[in-house]
C-alpha positions in Angstrom: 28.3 -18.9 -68.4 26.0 -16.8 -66.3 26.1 -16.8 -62.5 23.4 -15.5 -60.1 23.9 -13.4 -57.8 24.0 -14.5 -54.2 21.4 -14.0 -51.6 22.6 -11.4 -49.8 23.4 -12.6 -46.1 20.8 -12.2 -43.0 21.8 -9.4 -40.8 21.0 -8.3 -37.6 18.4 -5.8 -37.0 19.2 -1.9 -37.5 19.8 -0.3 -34.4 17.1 2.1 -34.6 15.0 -1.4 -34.6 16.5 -2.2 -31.7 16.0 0.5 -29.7 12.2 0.7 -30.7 11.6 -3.2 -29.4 14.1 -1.5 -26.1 11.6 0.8 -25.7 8.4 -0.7 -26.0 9.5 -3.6 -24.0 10.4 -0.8 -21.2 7.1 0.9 -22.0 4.9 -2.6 -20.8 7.0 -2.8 -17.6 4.1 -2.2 -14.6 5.8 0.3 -13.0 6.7 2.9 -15.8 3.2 3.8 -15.9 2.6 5.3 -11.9 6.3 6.6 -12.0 6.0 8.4 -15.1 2.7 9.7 -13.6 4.8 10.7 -10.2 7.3 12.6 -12.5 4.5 14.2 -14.6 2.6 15.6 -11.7 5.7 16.8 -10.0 7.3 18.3 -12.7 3.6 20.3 -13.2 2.8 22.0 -10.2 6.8 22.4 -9.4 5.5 25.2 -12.4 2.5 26.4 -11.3 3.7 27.0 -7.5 6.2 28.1 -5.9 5.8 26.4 -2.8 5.6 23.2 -3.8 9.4 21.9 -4.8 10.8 22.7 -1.4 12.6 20.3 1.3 9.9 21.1 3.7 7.5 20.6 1.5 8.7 17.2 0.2 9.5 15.6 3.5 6.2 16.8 4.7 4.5 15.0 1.8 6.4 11.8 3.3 5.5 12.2 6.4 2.1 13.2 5.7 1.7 9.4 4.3 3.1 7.3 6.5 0.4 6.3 8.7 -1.7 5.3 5.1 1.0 4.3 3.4 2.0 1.6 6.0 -1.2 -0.1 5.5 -1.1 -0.1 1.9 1.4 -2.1 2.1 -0.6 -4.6 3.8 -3.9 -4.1 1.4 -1.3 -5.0 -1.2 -0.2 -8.4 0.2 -4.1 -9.4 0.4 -5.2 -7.7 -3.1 -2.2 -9.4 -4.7 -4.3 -12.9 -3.5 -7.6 -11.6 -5.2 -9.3 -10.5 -2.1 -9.6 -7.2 -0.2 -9.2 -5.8 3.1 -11.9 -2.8 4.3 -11.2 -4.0 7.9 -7.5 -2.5 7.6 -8.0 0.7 9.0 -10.1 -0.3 11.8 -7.6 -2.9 13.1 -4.8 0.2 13.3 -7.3 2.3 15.2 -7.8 -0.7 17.6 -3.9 -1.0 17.3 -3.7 3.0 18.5 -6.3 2.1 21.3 -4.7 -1.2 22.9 -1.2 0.7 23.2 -2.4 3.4 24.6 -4.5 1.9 27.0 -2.2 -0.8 28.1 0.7 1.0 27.8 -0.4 3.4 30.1 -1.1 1.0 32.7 1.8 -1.7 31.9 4.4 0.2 30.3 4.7 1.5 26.6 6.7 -2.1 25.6 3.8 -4.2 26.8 1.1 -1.9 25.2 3.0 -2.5 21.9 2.9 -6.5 22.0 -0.8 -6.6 23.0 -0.9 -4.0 20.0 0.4 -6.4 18.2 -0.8 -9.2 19.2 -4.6 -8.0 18.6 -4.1 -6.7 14.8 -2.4 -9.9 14.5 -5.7 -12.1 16.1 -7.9 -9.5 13.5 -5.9 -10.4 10.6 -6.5 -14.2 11.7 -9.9 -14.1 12.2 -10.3 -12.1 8.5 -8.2 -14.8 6.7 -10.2 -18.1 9.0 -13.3 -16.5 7.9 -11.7 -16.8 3.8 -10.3 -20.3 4.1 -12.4 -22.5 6.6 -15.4 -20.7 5.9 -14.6 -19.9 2.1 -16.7 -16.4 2.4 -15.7 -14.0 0.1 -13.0 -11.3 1.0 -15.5 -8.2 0.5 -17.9 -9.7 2.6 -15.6 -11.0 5.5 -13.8 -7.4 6.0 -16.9 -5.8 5.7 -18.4 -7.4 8.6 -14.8 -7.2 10.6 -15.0 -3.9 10.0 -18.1 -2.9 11.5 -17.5 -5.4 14.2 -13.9 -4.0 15.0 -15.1 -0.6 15.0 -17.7 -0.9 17.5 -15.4 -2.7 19.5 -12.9 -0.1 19.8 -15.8 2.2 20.7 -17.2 0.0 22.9 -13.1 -0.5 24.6 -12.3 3.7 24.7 -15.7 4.3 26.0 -16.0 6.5 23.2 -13.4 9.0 24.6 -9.9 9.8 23.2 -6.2 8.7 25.3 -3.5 11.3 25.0 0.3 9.7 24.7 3.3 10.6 26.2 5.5 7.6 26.8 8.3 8.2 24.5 8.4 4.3 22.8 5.0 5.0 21.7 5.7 8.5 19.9 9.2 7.8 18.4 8.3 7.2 15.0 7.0 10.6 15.7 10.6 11.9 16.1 12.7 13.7 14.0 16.1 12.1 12.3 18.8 14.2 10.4 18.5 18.3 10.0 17.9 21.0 7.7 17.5 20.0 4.4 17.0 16.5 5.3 14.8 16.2 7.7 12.2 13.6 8.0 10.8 11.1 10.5 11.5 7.7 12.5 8.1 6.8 10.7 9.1 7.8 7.2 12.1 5.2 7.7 9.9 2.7 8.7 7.4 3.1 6.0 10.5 2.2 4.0 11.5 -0.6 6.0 8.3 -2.1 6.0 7.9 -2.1 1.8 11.6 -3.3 1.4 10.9 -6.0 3.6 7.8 -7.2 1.9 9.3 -6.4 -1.5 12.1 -8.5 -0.7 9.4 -11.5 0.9 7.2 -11.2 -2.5 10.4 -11.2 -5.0 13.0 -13.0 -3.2 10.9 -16.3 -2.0 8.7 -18.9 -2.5 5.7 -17.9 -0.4 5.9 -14.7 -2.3 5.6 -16.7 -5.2 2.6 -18.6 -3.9 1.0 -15.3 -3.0 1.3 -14.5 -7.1 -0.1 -18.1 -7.9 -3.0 -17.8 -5.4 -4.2 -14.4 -6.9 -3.7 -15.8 -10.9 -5.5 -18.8 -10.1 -6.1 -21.0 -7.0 -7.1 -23.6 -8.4 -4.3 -23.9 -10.6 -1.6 -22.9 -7.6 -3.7 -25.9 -5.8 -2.8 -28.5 -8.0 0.8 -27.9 -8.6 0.8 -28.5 -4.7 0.7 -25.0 -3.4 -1.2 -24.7 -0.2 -3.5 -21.9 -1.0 -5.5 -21.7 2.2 -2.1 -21.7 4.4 -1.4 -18.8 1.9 -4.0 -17.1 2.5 -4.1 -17.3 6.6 -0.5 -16.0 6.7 -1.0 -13.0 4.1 -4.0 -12.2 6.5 -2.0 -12.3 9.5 0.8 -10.7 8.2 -1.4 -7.4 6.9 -2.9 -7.4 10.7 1.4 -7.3 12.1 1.4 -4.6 9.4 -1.3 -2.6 10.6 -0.1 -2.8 13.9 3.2 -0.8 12.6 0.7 1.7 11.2 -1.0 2.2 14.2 2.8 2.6 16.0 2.8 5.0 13.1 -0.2 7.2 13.8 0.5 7.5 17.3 4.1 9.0 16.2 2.2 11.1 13.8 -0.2 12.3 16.5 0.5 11.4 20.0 -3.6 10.9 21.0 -5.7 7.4 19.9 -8.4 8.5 19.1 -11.4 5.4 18.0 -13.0 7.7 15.2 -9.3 8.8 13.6 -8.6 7.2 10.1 -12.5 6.8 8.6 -11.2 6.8 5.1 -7.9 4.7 5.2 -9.5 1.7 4.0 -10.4 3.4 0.6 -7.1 5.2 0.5 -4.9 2.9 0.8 -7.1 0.7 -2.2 -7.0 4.1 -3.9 -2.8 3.9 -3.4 -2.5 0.4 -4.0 -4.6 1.1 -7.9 -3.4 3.6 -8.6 0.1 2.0 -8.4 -1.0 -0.7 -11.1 -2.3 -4.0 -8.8 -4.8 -5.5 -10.0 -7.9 -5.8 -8.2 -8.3 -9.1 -9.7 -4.9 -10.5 -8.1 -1.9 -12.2 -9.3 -0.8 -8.7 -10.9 1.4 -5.9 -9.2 4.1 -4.6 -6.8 4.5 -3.8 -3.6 6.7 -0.4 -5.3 4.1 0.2 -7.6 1.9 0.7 -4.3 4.5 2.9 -3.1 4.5 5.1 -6.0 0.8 4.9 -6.5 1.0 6.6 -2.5 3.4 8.7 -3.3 1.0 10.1 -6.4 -2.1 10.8 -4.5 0.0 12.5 -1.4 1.7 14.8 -4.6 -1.8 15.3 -6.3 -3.3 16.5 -2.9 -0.3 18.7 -1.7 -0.2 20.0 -5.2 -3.4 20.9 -5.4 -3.7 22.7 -1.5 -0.6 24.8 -3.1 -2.6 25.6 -6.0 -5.6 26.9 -3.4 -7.8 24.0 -5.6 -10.8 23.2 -3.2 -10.7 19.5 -1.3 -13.8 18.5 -3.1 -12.2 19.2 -6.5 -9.3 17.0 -5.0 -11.3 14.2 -4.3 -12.8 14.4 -7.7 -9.2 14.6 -8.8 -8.4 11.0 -7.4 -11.9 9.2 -7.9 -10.7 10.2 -11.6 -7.2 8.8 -11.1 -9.0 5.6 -9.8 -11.2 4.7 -12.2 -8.5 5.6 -15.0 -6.3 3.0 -13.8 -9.0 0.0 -13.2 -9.8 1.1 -16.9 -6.1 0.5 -18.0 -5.8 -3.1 -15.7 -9.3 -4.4 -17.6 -7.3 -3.4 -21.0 -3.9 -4.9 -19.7 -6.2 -7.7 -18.8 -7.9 -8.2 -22.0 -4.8 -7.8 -24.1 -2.8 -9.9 -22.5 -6.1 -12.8 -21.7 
């Protein structure tokens, strides 16, 4: 009597298998794109110069980005809802204006709460203007902008305010020695993206800041309240900005109402680069970081390797444009 022979039992997948689903599952995590670019781009002009892997060097790259990368931070709050912020920059110029104006009337500690309070009244206006009057983002910061940067003119009579009280230059101030060195402002560049790492990861308005940006509509109907949203990540980026504009004054003890044309675009550039989309719901607050941390390497690296500014700012319209490319792939991949 014949028997068959038996199916030969399921097993589990060969390691090697394994590992490849390991490693394309690491490959589609958003930040291993930006990082790898970091390491890439540190790793090549560590080899091409030989001033560019050096303590100084590195914690001057840091401190170089603090003022920029502060309100990235804050352009990535309100990109993350689908909108976007070109009135960022202006508010911290404001920012440097009102403490230094105030402050040297009042004392440094009052100039820093009217600081405050006046980036914070900017980012209300921007995010009223989004909800009440439903304008679009672009629109609304464009017209901020302009309108905040006349006003600062219009408030420092055109003329620059030197600082010397020491609570509006210490993020200016040195911290450890040698080696280590950096900045009060490097630490609280830190601060500021643990604490709204923590806020967009850790709790539920971070979550409705991700469900606003995906879709409104849909975050409105499971009972999110997408305007209130909206307000608070406005207001919040304006308390951010007035850090950065703490920040700049550390960086350079003078406010000056023309300093910081090009933040706006930079810290969109940063906040790209570092894999947010532009068309919300999508992204880190690290990945910003990173994405920072790339365009301060790319410039520094560049300078080293005597490459002309313009060629740099070919360099990271490139960069740009390369990584909305990738987001409208992600998108259509995963749509």
């Amino acid at each position: 009597m014949s028997t068959k022979n038996p199916a030969p039992p399921l097993t589990a997948p060969r390691p090697a298998n394994q590992r490849a689903v390991q490693l394309t599952n690491l490959l589609r995590q958003p930040l291993v794109g930006p990082l790898a670019a970091l390491l890439l781009a540190v790793i090549v002009f560590s080899l091409i110069t030989d001033t560019f892997l050096t303590s100084y060097n590195l914690s001057l790259i840091l401190q170089q980005s603090v003022v920029v990368g502060i309100l990235a931070a804050a352009q990535t709050l309100v990109i993350l809802t689908g909108g976007i912020d070109l009135s960022i920059g202006a508010v911290a110029v404001l920012g440097t204006i009102v403490m230094a104006k105030i402050g040297t009337v009042h004392g440094p500690w009052i100039g820093l709460l009217a600081a405050a309070a006046v980036c914070v009244a900017a980012g209300t206006i921007n995010g009223a203007l989004v909800t009440v009057l439903k304008l679009p983002p672009f629109i609304v910061t464009l017209g901020t902008f302009t309108a905040i940067y006349a006003a600062t003119q219009l408030y420092a009579g055109s003329q620059t305010y030197p600082v010397r009280d020491e609570p509006l230059t210490f993020l200016g101030n040195s911290i450890g020695s040698g080696a280590v060195s950096t900045t009060y402002g490097v630490i609280a560049m830190l601060v500021v993206y643990l604490v709204v790492w923590y806020a967009l990861t850790q709790t539920a308005g971070g979550r409705h800041v991700y469900a606003v940006g995906g879709n409104a509509e849909a975050a409105r109907l499971v009972g999110i309240k997408s305007d209130r949203t909206l307000l608070f990540v406005y207001m919040t980026a304006g308390l951010i900005a007035a850090v950065g504009a703490w920040a700049a004054l550390g960086r350079i003890p003078n406010a000056d109402p023309n300093a910081f044309q090009n933040a706006n675009l930079e810290t969109i550039t940063a906040v790209v680069i570092g894999g947010t989309s532009l068309f919300g719901g999508r992204g880190s607050i690290m990945g910003t970081l990173i994405g920072m941390l790339i365009v301060s390497v790319l410039r520094s690296g560049l300078t080293a390797a005597g490459v002309d500014a313009l060629y740099q700012n070919v360099a990271t319209g490139v960069l740009v444009i390369a990584a909305v490319a990738l987001d409208q792939f992600a998108r259509r991949k995963t749509g």
